[in-house]
N, C-alpha and C positions, 0 to 999 in steps of 0.2 A: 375905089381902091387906089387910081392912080393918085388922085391928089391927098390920099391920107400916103402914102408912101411919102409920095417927094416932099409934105409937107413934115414929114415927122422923120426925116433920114438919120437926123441925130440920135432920135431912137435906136432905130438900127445900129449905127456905130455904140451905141450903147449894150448893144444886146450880151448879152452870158456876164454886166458886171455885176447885178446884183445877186443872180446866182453860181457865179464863180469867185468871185474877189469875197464874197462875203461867207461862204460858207466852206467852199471847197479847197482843202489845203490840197487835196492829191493834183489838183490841174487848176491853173491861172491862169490869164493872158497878160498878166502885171512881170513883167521878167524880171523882177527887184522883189518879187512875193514866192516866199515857197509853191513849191509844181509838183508833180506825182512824177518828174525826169529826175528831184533827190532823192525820191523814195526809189524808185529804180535801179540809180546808179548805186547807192547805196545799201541795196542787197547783194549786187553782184560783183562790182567792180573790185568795192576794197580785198575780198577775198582774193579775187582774179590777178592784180598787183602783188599782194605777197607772197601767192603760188608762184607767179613769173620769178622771185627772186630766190626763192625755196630749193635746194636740192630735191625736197620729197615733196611732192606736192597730195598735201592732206588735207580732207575737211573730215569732223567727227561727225559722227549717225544721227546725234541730235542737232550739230548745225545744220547738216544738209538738210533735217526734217524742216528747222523752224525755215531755210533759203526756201524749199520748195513750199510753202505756205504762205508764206511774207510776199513769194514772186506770184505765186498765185491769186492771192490777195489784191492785190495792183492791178494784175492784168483782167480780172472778174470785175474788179471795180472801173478800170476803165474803159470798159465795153459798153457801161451803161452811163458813165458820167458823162462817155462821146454822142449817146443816146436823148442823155438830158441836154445838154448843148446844141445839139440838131432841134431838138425840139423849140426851145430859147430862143436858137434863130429865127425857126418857124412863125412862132409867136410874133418874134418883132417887125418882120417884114412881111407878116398877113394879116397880123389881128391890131398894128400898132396901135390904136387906140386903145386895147384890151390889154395891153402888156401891163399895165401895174398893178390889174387886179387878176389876167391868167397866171402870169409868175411872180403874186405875191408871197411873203416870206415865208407863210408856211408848205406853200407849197414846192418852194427852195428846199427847206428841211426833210420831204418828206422823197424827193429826189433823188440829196443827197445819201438820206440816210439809206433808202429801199437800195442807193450804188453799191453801198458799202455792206448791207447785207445780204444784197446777190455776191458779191466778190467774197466776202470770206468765210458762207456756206459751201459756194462753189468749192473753193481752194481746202478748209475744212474736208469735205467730201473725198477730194483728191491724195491727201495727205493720211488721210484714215487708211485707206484701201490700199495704198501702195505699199507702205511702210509695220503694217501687217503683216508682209508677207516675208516666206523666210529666205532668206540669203544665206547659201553654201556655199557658194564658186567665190567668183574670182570678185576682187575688189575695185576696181579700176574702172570709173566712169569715162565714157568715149565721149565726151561734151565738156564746155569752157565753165560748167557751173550745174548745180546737181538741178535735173531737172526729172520729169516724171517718165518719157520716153526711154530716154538711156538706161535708169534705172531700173525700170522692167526688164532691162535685159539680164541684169544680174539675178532676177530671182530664180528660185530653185523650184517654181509651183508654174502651173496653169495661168498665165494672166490675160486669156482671152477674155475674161469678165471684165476686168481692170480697161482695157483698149475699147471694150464695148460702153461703157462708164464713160472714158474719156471721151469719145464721138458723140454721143449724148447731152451732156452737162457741156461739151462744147457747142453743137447745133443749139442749146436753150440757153449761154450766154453770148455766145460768140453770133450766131446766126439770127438770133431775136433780135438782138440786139441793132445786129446789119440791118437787117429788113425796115425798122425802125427809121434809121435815120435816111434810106433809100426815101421811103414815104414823106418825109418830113423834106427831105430835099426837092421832089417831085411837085409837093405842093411850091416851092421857093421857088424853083425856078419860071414854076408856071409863073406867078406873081411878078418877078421879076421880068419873064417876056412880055407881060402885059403894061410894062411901064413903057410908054411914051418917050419920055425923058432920057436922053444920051447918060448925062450927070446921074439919074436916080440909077439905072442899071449901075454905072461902077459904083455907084457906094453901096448899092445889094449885094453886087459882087465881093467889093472889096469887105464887107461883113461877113460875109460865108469861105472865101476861097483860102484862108489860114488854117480853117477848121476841116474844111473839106481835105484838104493836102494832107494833115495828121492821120485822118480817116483812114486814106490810101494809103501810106507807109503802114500804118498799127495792124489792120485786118487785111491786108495784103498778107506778112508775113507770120500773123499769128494763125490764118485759115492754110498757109503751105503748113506751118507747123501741126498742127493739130487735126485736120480735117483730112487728110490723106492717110492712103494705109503705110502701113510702116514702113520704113523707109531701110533703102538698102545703101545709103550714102550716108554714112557721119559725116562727112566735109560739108556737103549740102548744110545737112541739119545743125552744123557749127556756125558757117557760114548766115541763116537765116536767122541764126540767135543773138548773134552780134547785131545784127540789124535792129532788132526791134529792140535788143537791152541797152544797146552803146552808143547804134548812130542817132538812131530814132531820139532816143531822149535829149542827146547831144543838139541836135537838129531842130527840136521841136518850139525853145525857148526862140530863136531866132527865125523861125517862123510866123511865129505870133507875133515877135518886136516889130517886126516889116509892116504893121497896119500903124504903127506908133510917128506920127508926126517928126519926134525927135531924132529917131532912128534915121527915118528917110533921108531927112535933111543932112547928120552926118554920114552919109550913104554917099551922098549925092556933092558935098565937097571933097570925100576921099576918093569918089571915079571923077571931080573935074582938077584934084592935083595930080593924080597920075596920069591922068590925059596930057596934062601941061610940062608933065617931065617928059611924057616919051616924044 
């Protein structure tokens, strides 16, 4: 194991391109290639921008339907695309001599495709059930962008079904998902304590620790969001949505660019000119 590791580390540094750069427009690590942080920004931002400048701040019944499906959509598919990427890794720093034929193309496809139809049956699901139900009161969502939590509160019926729905379809994407790539990391790192070699650990390292960090931002705050009982703070729940729709995605492309040779390097004369100014 040790010497197919350190013999084949390029591999590793290789790992998620031919199932991300090749198939997957929602998530890259090419920061020059469309990401699943435009799909993000652009369900909720541009709305968010011209409510900020809006005396009335409106969304109509069916945009907010298609926001909460489109948002749900993303966040269902990227539970599992973080799932296939853990896996990817796994592949390439356990099995590296098996990486061109355990993730070959079609089994890229089949990935992708199974991310994308957990995410937008999930969100399908979510969007049926809510938007069902009937609304009498008051009009005024307490949240930065229509989401399914807030929502609930406006209706005029019973939605302990709906909350029971939610915790569910969340533990079977959100938590399978985790579990998932826990496992998948458990095997990497074993493999990586087992390497000898100072060098072969950081480049196992430096192949996982981008992807690992996303991990921890994305289901940090989509498991406070969803997996808790209902919350008696809007700030909180404003507060944790910004996170995962604005910083998060914001954050993520420059995450990724940090394993990028080019990046470092301009990195790394703009902290030795500012050293030589002060």
């Amino acid at each position: 194991m040790i010497s197919i590791c350190e013999g084949n580390s390029g591999c590793a540094h290789r790992t998620g391109r031919s199932l991300i750069a090749r198939l997957n427009v929602l998530w890259t690590e090419d920061p020059e290639a469309f990401s699943k942080e435009i799909c993000y920004i652009s369900i909720n931002i541009p709305k968010m921008l011209a409510n900020s400048l809006a005396k009335q701040k409106t969304i109509s019944f069916h945009g907010c339907m298609v926001q909460v499906y489109t948002f749900g959509l993303c966040g269902g598919t990227e539970c599992y695309v973080l799932a296939a990427m853990a896996y990817d890794r796994y592949v390439a720093i356990c099995q590296p001599l098996l990486y061109s034929v355990m993730m070959r193309r079609t089994v890229n496809i089949r990935l992708i495709v199974g991310s994308y139809l957990v995410g937008s049956t999930n969100s399908l699901i979510h969007t049926v059930i809510t938007f069902t139900l009937p609304f009498c009161g008051p009009t005024r969502i307490n949240h930065i962008f229509c989401d399914i939590p807030p929502i609930l509160q406006l209706a005029c019926a019973d939605t302990r079904m709906n909350q029971i729905v939610i915790f569910v379809t969340s533990v079977c994407v959100v938590v399978v998902s985790f579990i998932f790539i826990v496992i998948s990391y458990s095997y990497i790192i074993a493999a990586i304590i087992s390497l000898y070699s100072t060098s072969g650990r950081k480049k196992a390292f430096s192949t996982c620790s981008s992807h690992f960090t996303v991990v921890t931002i994305f289901y940090g705050s989509v498991m406070f969001m969803y997996l808790k009982p209902e919350s008696s703070s809007p700030s909180q729940d404003r507060l944790v949505a910004v996170m995962y729709t604005v910083i998060a995605p914001l954050l993520n492309p420059f995450i990724y660019s940090l394993r990028n040779n080019d990046v470092k390097r301009a990195l790394n004369k703009i902290y030795h000119k500012l050293k030589l100014r002060s």
